[in-house]
C-alpha positions in Angstrom: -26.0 26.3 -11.5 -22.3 26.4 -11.1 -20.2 24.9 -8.0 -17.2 25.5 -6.9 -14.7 24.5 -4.5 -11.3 26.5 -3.0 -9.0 27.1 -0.8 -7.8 30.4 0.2 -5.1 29.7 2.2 -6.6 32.4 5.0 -6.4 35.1 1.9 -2.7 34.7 1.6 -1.6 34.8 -2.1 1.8 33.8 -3.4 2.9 36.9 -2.7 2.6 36.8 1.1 -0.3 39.5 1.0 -3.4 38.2 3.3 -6.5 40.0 1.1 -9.9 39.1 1.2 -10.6 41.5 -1.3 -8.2 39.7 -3.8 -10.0 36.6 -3.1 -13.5 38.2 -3.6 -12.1 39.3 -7.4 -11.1 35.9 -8.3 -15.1 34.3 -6.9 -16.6 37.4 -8.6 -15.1 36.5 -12.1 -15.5 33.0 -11.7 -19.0 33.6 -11.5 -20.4 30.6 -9.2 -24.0 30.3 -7.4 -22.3 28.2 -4.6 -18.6 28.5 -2.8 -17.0 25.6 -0.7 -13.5 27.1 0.8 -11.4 26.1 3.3 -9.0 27.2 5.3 -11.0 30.7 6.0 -11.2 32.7 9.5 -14.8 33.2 10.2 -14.2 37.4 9.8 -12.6 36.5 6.4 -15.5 34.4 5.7 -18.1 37.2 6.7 -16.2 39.7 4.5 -16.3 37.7 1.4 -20.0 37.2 1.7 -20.4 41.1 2.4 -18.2 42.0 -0.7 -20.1 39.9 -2.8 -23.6 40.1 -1.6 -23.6 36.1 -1.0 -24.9 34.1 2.2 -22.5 32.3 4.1 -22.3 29.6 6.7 -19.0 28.7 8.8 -17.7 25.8 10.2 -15.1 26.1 13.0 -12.4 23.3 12.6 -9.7 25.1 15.7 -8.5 28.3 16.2 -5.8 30.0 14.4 -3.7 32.8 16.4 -7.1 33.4 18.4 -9.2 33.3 15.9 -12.2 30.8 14.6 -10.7 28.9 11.7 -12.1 26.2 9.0 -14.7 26.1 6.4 -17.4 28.5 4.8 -19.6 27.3 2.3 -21.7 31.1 0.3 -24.7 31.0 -2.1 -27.0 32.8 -3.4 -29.5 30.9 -1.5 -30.1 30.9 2.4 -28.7 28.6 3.8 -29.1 25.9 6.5 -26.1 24.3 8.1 -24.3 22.1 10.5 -20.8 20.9 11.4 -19.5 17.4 11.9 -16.2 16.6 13.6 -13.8 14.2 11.3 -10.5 14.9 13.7 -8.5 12.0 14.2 -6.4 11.4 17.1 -3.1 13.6 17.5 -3.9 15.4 14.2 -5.5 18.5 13.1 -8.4 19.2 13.5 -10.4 18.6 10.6 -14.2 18.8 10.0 -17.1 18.1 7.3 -19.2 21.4 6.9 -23.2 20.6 5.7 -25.1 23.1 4.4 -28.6 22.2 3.0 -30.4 25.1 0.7 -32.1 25.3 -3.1 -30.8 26.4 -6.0 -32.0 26.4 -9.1 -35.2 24.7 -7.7 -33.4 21.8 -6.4 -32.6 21.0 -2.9 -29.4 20.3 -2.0 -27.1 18.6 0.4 -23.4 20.0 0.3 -21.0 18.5 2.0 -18.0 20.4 2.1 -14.6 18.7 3.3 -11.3 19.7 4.3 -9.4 16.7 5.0 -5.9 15.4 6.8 -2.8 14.8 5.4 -1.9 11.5 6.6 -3.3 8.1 4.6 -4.3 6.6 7.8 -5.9 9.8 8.9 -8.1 9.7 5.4 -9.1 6.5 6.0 -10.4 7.0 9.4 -12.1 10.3 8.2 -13.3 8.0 5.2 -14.8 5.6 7.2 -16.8 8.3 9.0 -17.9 10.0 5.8 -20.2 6.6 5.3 -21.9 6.7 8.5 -25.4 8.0 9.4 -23.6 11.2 10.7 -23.0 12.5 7.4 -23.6 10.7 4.3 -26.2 8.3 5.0 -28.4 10.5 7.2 -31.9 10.0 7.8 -32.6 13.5 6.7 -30.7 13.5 3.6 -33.1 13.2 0.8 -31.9 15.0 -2.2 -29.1 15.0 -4.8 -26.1 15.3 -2.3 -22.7 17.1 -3.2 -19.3 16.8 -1.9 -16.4 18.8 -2.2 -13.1 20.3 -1.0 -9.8 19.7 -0.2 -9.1 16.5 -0.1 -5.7 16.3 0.7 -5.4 13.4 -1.6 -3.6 13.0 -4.8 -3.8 9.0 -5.4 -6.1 6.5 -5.6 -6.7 6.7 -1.7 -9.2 5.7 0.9 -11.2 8.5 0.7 -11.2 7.9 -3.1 -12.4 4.1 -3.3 -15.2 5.3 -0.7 -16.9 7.7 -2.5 -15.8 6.2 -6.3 -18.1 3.5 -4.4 -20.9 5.3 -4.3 -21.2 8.7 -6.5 -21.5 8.2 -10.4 -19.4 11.2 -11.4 -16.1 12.9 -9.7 -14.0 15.5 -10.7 -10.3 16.6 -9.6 -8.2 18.0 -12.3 -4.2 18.9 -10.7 -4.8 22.3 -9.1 -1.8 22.6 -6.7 0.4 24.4 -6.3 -0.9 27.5 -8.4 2.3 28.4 -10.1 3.1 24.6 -11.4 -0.1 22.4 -10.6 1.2 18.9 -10.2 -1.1 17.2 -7.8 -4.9 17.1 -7.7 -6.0 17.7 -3.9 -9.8 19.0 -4.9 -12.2 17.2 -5.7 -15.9 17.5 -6.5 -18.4 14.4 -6.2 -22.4 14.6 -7.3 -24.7 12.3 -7.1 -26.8 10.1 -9.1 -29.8 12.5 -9.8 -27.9 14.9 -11.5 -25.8 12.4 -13.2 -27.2 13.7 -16.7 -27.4 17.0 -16.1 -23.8 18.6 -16.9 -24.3 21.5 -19.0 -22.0 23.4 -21.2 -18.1 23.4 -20.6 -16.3 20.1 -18.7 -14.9 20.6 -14.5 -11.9 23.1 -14.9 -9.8 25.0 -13.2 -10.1 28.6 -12.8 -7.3 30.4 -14.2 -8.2 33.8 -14.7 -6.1 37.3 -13.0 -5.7 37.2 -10.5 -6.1 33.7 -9.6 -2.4 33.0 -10.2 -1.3 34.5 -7.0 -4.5 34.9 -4.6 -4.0 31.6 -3.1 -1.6 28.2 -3.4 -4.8 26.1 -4.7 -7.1 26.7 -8.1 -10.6 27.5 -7.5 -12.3 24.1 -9.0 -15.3 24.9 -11.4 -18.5 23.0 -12.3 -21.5 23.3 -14.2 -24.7 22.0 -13.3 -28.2 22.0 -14.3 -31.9 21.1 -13.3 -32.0 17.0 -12.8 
């Protein structure tokens, strides 16, 4: 199976255009079983999975000019899901969208994350990500995964908590697009599919038109039955 993780930047590209359809292209020729993006409307969200024939679940985080606004995870795979507030005091609102569903034969947890921008709001929200709310929930039983835009570059809080407790991590410099310089995605699996990583290494999508759909690389990885 391959992952992946990206934001869209609401389907604004470098050029100022706002185009789902460009964004559909670049997840079509990346050629992924499972999507975590962030910073999608919900009707962006719906057309993407209509384009490309892929179910979708969305996570409100606030509104934006009206509109519901945060996270959509897609698959190929139905999909179960549920959202968990991670907004800090006097900050964005952020939130942690689960989506539980089985691909390849395995069942999944997928946690995908768009976090804050301050260090002390990251260590709130990683403080949270250990609790029985998320991580450590009673009904998680399988291989969990967790992904998204991290919003952190350096060996941060969010970091040293989940170095802590997944056995493999990924988050090659992605942003911005034109220049990548810092590495604010980041892709986390856990310990039963520790051996199975299957043909090429976590990249970075670079293919056309990639370059200018959005400010952030789509994140790639390759999985395979544990």
């Amino acid at each position: 199976m391959r992952i992946a993780t990206y934001n869209v930047h609401k389907c604004r590209g470098l050029d100022g255009r706002v185009c789902a359809a460009r964004i559909a292209a670049v997840m079509r020729q990346a050629q992924a079983d499972l999507w975590a993006l962030q910073e999608v409307m919900a009707s962006q969200a719906a057309e993407l999975a209509q384009l490309l024939g892929l179910h979708v679940a969305f996570g409100q985080a606030r509104l934006h000019r009206g509109q519901p606004y945060g996270n959509a995870t897609l698959a190929h795979s139905p999909l179960v899901a549920q959202c968990i507030d991670l907004t800090t005091a006097g900050r964005e609102p952020r939130i942690a969208l689960r989506t539980d569903l089985t691909l390849d034969g395995i069942a999944l947890h997928v946690f995908n994350l768009h976090l804050g921008t301050a260090h002390g709001e990251r260590r709130l929200q990683a403080e949270r990500l250990g609790t029985s709310e998320l991580l450590h929930s009673l009904d998680v039983t399988g291989p969990r995964i967790v992904l998204g835009d991290f919003n952190e570059w350096t060996h941060g809080a969010v970091t040293r908590r989940l170095r802590r407790e997944f056995p493999h991590h990924t988050a090659p410099r992605g942003f911005p697009t034109g220049l990548p310089l810092l590495a604010l995605d980041h892709i986390y699996w856990d310990k039963p599919l520790r051996n199975s990583i299957t043909g090429s290494h976590p990249r970075l999508y670079r293919g056309w038109p990639a370059m200018v759909a959005s400010d952030h690389l789509p994140l790639l990885l390759d999985l395979a039955g544990a």
